[in-house]
N, C-alpha and C positions, 0 to 999 in steps of 0.2 A: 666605120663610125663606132663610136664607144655605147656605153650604156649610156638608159633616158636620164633625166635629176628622177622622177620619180624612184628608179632602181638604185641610185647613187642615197639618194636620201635612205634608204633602204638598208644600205650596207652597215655594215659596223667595222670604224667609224664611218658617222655619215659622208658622203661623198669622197673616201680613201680615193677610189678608181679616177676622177678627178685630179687630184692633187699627185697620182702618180703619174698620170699620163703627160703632163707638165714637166715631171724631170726626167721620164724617158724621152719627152721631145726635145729639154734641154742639153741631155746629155749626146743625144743621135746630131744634134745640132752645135754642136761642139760649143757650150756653152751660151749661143748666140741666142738670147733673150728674144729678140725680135719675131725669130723665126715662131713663136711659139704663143703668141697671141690667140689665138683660136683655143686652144688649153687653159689657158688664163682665163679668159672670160668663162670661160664651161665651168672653172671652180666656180665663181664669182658668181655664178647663177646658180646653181647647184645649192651656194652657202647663203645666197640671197633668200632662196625657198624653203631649204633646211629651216631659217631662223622664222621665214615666213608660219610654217607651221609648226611648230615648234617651239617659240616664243623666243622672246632676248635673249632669258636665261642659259636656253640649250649652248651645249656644250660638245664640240669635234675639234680632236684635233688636227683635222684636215681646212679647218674654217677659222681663218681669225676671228676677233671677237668682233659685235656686229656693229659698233662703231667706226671700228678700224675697216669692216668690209666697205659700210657704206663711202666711208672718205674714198679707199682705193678706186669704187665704182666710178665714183664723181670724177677722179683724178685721170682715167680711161676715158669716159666721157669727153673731160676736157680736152685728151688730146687728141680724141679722132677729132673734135667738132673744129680745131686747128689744123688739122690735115696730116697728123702724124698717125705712124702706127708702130712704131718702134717704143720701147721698154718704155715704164712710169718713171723707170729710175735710172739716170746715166749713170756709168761708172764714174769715180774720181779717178782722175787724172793724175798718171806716178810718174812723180820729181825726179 
């Protein structure tokens, strides 16, 4: 198990440990996005509370900005409550 968000919020920048564990999972997963959902959401919470306390303003660059988080949240949302658990975003498809 990694660090809490409280230790992650902690870090400088906030939630680094987060957003690196995402590309060590993507890269041990040989790219495969899917595999690595559990990481993704961890940023996604991490950056949720970061902003939570923190305010709008705050600024990581481990965190997109918090419009941009909240849409991705929603967009995860939408697709488990569809039955999906695979990436937000499919590849485009090469001609």
């Amino acid at each position: 198990m990694g660090i809490s968000i409280d230790e992650a919020i902690r870090q400088d920048p906030p939630c680094y440990s987060k957003a690196c564990a995402i590309q060590s999972c993507i890269q041990k997963n040989q790219f495969d996005e899917s595999k690595c959902q559990g990481q993704i959401d961890a940023l996604y919470a991490c950056c949720a509370e970061f902003y939570r306390q923190k305010g709008a303003d705050a600024k990581s660059v481990s965190c997109p900005k918090p419009n941009l988080l909240d849409l991705k949240i929603r967009q995860r949302k939408e697709e488990r409550d569809n039955g999906g658990s695979g990436p937000l975003f499919r590849e485009a498809k090469k001609r």
